[in-house]
C-alpha positions as CSV (number, residue, x, y, z in Angstrom):
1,X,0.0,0.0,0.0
2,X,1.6,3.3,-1.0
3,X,-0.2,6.1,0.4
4,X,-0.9,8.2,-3.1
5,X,-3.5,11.1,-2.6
6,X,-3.7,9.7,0.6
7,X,-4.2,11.6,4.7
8,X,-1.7,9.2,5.5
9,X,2.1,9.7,5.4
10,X,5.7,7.7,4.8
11,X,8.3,8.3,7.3
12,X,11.7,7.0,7.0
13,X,14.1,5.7,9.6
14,X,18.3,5.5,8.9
15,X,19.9,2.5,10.5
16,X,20.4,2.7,14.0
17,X,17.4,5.0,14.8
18,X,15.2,4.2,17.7
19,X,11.4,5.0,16.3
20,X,9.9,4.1,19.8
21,X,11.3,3.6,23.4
22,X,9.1,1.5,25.4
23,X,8.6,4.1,28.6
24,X,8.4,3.1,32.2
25,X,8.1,6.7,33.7
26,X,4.4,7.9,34.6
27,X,4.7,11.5,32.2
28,X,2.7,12.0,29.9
29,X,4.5,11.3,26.9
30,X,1.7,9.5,25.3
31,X,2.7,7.7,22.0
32,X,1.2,9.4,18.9
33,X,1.4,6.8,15.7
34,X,1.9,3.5,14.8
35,X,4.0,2.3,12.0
36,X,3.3,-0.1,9.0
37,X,6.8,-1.1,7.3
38,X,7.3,-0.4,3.3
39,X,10.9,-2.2,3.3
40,X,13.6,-2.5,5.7
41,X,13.5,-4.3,8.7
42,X,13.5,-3.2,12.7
43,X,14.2,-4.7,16.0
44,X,11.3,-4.9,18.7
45,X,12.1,-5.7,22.2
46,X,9.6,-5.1,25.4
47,X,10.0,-4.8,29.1
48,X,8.7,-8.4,29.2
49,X,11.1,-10.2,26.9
50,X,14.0,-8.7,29.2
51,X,12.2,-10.2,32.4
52,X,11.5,-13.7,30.9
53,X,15.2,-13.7,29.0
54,X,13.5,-14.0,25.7
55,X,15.3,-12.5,22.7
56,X,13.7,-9.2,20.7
57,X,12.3,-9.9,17.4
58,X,12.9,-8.4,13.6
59,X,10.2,-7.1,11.6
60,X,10.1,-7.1,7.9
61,X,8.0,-5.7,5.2
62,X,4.2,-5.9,6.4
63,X,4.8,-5.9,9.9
64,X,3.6,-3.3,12.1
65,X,4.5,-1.8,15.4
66,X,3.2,0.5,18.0
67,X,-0.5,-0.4,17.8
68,X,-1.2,-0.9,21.4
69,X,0.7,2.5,22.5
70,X,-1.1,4.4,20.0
71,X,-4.4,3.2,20.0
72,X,-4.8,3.3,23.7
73,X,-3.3,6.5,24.0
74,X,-0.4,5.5,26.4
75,X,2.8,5.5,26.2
76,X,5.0,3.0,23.9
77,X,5.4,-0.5,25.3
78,X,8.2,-1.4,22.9
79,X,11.5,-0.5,21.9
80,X,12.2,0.2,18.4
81,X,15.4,0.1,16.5
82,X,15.8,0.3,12.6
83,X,18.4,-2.2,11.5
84,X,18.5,-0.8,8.1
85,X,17.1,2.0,6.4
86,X,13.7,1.9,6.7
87,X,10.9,3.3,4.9
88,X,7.0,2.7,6.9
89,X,3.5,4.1,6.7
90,X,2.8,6.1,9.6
91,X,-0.9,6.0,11.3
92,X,-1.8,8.4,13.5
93,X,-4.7,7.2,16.0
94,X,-7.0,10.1,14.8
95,X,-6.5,8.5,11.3
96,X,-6.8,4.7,11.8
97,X,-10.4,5.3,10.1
98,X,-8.6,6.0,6.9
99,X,-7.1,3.2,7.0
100,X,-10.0,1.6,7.1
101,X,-11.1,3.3,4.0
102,X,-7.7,3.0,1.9
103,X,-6.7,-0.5,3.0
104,X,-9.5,-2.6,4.7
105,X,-7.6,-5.8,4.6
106,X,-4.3,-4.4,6.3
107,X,-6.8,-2.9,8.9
108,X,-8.7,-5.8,9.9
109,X,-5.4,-7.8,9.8
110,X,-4.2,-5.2,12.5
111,X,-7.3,-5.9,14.3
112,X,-7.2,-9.8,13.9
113,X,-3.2,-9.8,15.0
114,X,-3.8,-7.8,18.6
115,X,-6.7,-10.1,19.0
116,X,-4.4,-13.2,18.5
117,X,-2.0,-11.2,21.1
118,X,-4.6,-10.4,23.6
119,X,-5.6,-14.0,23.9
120,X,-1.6,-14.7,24.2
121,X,-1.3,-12.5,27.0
122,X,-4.5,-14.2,29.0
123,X,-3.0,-17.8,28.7
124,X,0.4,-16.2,30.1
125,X,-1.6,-14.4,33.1
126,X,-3.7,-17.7,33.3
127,X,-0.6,-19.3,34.0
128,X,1.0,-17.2,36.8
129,X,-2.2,-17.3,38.7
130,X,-2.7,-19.8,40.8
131,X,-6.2,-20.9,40.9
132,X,-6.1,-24.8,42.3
133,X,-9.4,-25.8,40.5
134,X,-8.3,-24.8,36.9
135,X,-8.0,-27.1,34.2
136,X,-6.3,-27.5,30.6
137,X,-10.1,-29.0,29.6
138,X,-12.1,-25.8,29.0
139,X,-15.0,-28.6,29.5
140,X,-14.2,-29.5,33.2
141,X,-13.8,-25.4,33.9
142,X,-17.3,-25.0,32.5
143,X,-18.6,-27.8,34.3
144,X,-16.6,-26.2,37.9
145,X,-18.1,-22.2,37.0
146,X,-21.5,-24.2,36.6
147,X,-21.0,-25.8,40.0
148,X,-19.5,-22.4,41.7
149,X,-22.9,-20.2,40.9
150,X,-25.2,-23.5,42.1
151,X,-23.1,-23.7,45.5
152,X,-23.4,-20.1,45.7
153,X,-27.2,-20.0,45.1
154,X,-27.0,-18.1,41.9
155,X,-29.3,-20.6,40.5
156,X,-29.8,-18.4,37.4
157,X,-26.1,-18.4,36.6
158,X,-26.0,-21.9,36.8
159,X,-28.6,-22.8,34.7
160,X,-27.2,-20.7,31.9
161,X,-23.7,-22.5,32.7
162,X,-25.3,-26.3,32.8
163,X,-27.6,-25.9,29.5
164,X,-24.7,-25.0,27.5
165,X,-22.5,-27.4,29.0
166,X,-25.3,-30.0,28.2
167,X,-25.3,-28.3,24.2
168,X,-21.4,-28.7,23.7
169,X,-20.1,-31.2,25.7
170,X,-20.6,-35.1,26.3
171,X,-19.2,-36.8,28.7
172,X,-21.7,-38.9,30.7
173,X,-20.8,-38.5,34.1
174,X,-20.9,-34.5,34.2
175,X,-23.6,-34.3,32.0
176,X,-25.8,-36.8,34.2
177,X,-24.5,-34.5,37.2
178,X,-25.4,-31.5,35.1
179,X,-28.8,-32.9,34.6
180,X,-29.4,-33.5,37.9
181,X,-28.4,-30.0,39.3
182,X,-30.9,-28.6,36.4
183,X,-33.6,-31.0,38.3
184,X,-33.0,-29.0,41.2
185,X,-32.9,-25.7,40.2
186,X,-36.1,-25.8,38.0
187,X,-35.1,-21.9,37.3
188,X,-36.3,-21.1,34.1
189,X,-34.7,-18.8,31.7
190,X,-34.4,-16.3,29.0
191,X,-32.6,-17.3,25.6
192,X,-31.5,-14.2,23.9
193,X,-31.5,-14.4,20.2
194,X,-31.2,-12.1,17.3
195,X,-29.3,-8.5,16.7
196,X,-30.5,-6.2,19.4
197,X,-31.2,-8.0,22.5
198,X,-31.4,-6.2,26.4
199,X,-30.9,-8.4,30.0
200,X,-32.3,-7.4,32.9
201,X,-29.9,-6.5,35.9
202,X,-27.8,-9.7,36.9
203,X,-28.5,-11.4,33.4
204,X,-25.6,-13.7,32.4
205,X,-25.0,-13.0,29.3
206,X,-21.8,-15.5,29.0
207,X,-20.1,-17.4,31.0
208,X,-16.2,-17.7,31.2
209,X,-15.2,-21.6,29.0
210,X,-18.4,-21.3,27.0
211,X,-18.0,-21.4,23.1
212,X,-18.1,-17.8,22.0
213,X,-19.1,-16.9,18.6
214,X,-20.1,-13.5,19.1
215,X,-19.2,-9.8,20.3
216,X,-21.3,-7.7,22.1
217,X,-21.5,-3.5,21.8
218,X,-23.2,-2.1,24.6
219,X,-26.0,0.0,23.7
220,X,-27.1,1.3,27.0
221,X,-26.8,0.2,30.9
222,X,-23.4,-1.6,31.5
223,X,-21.7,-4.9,31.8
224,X,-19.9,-6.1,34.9
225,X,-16.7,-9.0,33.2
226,X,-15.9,-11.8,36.3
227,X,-13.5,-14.6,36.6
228,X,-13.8,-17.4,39.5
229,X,-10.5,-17.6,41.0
230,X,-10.1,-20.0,44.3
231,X,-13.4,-20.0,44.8
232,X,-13.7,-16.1,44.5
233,X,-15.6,-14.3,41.9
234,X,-13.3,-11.4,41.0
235,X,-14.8,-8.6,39.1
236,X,-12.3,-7.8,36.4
237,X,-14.1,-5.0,34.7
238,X,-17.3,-2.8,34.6
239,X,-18.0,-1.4,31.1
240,X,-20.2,1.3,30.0
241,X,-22.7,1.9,27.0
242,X,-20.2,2.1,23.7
243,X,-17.8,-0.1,25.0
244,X,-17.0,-3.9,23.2
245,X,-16.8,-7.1,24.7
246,X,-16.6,-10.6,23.9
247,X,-14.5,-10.1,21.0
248,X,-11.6,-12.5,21.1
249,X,-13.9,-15.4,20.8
250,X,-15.3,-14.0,17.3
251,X,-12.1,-12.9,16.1
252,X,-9.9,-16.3,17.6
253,X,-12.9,-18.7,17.6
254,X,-12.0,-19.8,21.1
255,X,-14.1,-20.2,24.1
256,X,-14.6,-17.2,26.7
257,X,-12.3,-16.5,28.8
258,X,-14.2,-14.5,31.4
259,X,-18.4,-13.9,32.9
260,X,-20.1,-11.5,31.1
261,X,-23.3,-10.4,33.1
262,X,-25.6,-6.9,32.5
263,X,-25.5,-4.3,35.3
264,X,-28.8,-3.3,35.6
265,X,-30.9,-3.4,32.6
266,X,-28.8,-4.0,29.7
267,X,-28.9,-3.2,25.6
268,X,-26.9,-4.9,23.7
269,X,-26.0,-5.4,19.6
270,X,-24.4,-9.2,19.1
271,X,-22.3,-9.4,15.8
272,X,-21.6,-12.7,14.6
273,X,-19.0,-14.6,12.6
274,X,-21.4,-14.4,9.7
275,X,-21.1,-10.9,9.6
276,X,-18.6,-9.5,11.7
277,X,-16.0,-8.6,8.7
278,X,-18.3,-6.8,7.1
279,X,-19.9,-4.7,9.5
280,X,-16.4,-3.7,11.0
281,X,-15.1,-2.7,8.0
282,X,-18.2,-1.2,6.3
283,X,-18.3,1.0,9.7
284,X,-15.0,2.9,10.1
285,X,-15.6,4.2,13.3
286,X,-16.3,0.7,14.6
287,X,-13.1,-0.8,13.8
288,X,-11.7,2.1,15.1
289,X,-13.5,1.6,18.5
290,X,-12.3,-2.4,18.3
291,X,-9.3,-1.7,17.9
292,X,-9.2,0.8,21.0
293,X,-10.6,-1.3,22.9
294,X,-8.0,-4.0,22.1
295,X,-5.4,-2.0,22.4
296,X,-6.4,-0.4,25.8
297,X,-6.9,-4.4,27.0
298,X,-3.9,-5.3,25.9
299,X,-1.8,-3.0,27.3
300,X,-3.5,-3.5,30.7
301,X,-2.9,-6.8,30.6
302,X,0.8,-6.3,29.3
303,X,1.5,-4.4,32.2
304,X,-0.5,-6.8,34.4
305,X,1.8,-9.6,33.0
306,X,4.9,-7.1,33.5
307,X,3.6,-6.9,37.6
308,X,3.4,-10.5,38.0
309,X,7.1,-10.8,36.5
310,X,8.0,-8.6,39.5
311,X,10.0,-10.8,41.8
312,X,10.1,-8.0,44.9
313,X,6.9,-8.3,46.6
314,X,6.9,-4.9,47.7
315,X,7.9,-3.2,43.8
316,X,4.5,-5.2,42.8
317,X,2.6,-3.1,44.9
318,X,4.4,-0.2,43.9
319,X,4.1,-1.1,40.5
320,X,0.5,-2.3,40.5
321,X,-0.5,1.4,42.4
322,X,1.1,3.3,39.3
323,X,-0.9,1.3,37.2
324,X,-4.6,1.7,38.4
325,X,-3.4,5.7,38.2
326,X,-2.2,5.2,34.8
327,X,-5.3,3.7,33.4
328,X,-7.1,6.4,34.8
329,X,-4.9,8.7,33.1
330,X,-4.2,10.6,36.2
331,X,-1.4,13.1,36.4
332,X,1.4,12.3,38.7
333,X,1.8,15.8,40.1
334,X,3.9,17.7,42.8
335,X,1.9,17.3,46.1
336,X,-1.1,15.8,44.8
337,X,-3.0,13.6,47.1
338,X,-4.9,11.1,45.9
339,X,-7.5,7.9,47.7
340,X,-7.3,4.7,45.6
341,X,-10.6,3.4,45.2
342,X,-9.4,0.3,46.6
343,X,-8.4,-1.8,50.1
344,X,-5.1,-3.7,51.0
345,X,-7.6,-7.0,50.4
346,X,-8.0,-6.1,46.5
347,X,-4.6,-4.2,45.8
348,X,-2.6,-7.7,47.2
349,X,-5.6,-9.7,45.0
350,X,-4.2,-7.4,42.3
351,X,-1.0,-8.8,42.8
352,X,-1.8,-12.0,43.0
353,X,0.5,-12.3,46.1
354,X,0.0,-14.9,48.7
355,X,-1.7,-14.1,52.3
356,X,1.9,-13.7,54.3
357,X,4.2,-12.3,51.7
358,X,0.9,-9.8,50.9
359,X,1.1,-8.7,54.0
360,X,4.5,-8.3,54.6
361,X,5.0,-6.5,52.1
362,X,2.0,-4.3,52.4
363,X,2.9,-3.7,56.3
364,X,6.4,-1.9,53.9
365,X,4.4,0.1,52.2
366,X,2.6,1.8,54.5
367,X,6.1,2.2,56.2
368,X,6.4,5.0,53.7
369,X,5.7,8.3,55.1
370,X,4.2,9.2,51.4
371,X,1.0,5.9,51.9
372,X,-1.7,5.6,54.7
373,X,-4.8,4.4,54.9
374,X,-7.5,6.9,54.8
375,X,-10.3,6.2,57.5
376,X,-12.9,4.5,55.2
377,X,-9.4,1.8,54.8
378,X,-9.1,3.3,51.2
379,X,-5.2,3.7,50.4
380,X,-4.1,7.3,50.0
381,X,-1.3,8.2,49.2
382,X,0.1,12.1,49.5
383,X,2.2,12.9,46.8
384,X,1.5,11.2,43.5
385,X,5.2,13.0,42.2
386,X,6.5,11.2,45.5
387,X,5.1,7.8,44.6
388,X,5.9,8.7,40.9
389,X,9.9,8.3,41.7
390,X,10.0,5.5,44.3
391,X,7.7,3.0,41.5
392,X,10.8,4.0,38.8
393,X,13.4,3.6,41.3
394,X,12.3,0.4,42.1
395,X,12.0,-0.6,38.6
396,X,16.0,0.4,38.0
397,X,16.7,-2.1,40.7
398,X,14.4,-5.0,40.0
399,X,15.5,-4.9,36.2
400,X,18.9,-5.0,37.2
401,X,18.9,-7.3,39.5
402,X,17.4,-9.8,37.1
403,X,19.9,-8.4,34.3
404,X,23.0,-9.3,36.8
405,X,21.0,-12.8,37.5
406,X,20.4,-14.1,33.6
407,X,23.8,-12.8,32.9
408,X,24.8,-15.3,36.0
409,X,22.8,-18.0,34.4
410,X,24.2,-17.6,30.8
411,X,27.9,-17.6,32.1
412,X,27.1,-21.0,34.3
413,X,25.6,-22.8,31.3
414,X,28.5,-21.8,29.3
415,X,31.4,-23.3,31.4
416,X,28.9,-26.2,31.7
């Protein structure tokens, strides 16, 4: 695609020029563009690769970079270097609708790929979190979420969860015990066909395992997105009318990976797989919302991923306090105060940090003279600027630290 008569623009890179540094500082240096490259090739490498030892990765011709900085409004998460001289389409987010318009196929490829990524980064997650009932059969985990809403008395839930089990799945034993709770329950409910369909407040729309083959804009009311973790149901997520859900199903065809369930009375459009390709790209400004919403996931759960890496218990709570302000977009300024909406119980949940070590390291923090607990037992904290340099000076030291450790390991497997 060469960008003739066209809103957007070519930039070129000479070899050795760094097009984006991933940023770990809480300014506001939000990133502006992402890049499509013409020819030439660059290096990307992220926070995350460093942590887990993995090595950076080159891009060619076709490949694109900076998607989830740009189109979430946030800063870069990767580093960019041009290896050679590089020549790349440059999209600003204000013109990813153009994009739309001049190249649908490149556009919805960008769309498909950060899909493919956001379901990458939820099996990595998945996989730090310990949850002791979690299975690699998404059949079992249906079966358990099922069994979770029944012991819980959310008979409602769980009739939702058991009918579909009972319409995908067949192994005898669980269906017979599916059957059985069903018996018991003898909760009727609504089935929710067609385009435009609205829940009443509480309404399950999906549950977490199921087979997805839809996505969901919310039309009016909201939708509160859950997970059962250890026997908890943790509320990931409440989204408002305009926001998109359910969307890596359609785009990965895989099962759900969380609860989707109206809060209060709910409107909702359901695109399909029939249809979903056309209706994104025949409405610019709804790929361009999709892809904001994918990107804004993404880089929450990037940053999630780069918390859980953490090895320091007390820099993960640092770290995960800079990031509830970041996705709000707050400013980290000189002597501003500021009350997290949130208790010691959810910020170590957050963390996913065991009961002793939580506490250890949360009876540290409010060591600090900058953290307290305001009287409601909300976390304040007195100077965001404050807070601001202690999270980036403990990122200097946990990255070296590990940096000195891999270099420790590479050296011992060498003599070896």
């Amino acid at each position: 695609m060469t960008p003739k008569n066209s809103s957007l623009s070519v930039v070129r890179f000479q070899a050795g020029s760094y097009i984006l540094i991933e940023d770990q500082s809480n300014d506001e240096k939000n990133q502006e563009a992402f890049f499509i490259l013409q020819s030439g090739s660059v290096q990307v490498e992220t926070l995350v690769d460093q942590m887990l030892g993995r090595q950076s990765h080159v891009l060619g011709p076709g490949g694109f970079f900076g998607v989830i900085g740009a189109m979430s409004a946030r800063q870069s998460n990767e580093t960019v270097v041009a290896l050679t001289d590089c020549s790349m389409i440059m999209v600003k987010r204000s013109k990813f609708a153009d994009l739309v318009a001049e190249a649908p196929a490149i556009a919805f490829k960008i769309i498909r790929s950060l899909s493919n990524d956001l379901r990458h980064y939820d099996n990595e997650l998945a996989s730090r979190m310990v949850d002791e009932n979690h299975s690699s059969d998404n059949a079992i985990n249906l079966f358990r979420v099922g069994e979770f809403f029944y012991n819980n008395n959310n008979f409602s839930h769980a009739t939702h969860v058991f009918i579909c089990y009972l319409e995908h799945h067949h192994d005898v034993e669980h269906r017979r015990k599916a059957q059985s709770y069903l018996h018991k329950m003898k909760v009727k409910i609504t089935i929710h066909n067609g385009f435009n369909r609205i829940y009443e407040d509480g309404e399950m729309i999906c549950a977490e395992f199921m087979p997805g083959s839809e996505l969901y804009i919310i039309q009016s009311g909201k939708v509160k997105i859950t997970k059962i973790i250890n026997g908890q149901e943790i509320v990931l997520a409440i989204l408002d009318a305009g926001e998109i859900v359910g969307e890596m199903s359609l785009l990965n065809d895989k099962d759900r990976t969380a609860n989707i369930i109206a809060y209060g009375e709910t409107k909702i459009m359901a695109v399909d797989k029939t249809n979903s390709e056309k209706i994104i790209l025949e409405n610019k400004e709804l790929a361009k919302k999709l892809l904001i919403v994918l990107a804004d996931r993404l880089w929450t759960m990037y940053k999630q991923l780069a918390n859980l890496l953490i090895e320091d218990p007390l820099t993960r709570l640092w770290d995960t306090l800079s990031t509830q302000l970041l996705k709000q977009h707050i400013r980290f300024g000189r002597r501003i105060p500021y009350e997290f909406p949130f208790r010691k119980t959810e910020l170590l949940n957050m963390c996913g940090l065991s009961k002793d070590v939580g506490e250890t390291a949360f009876k540290e923090l409010m060591d600090d003279r900058n953290m307290s607990l305001a009287e409601n037992g909300m976390i304040y904290c007195r100077d965001l600027e404050e807070l601001s340099k202690t999270v980036e000076s403990a990122h200097k030291i946990e990255l070296r630290t590990r940096k000195v450790r891999l270099a420790r390991q590479k050296n011992s497997e060498g003599r070896s």
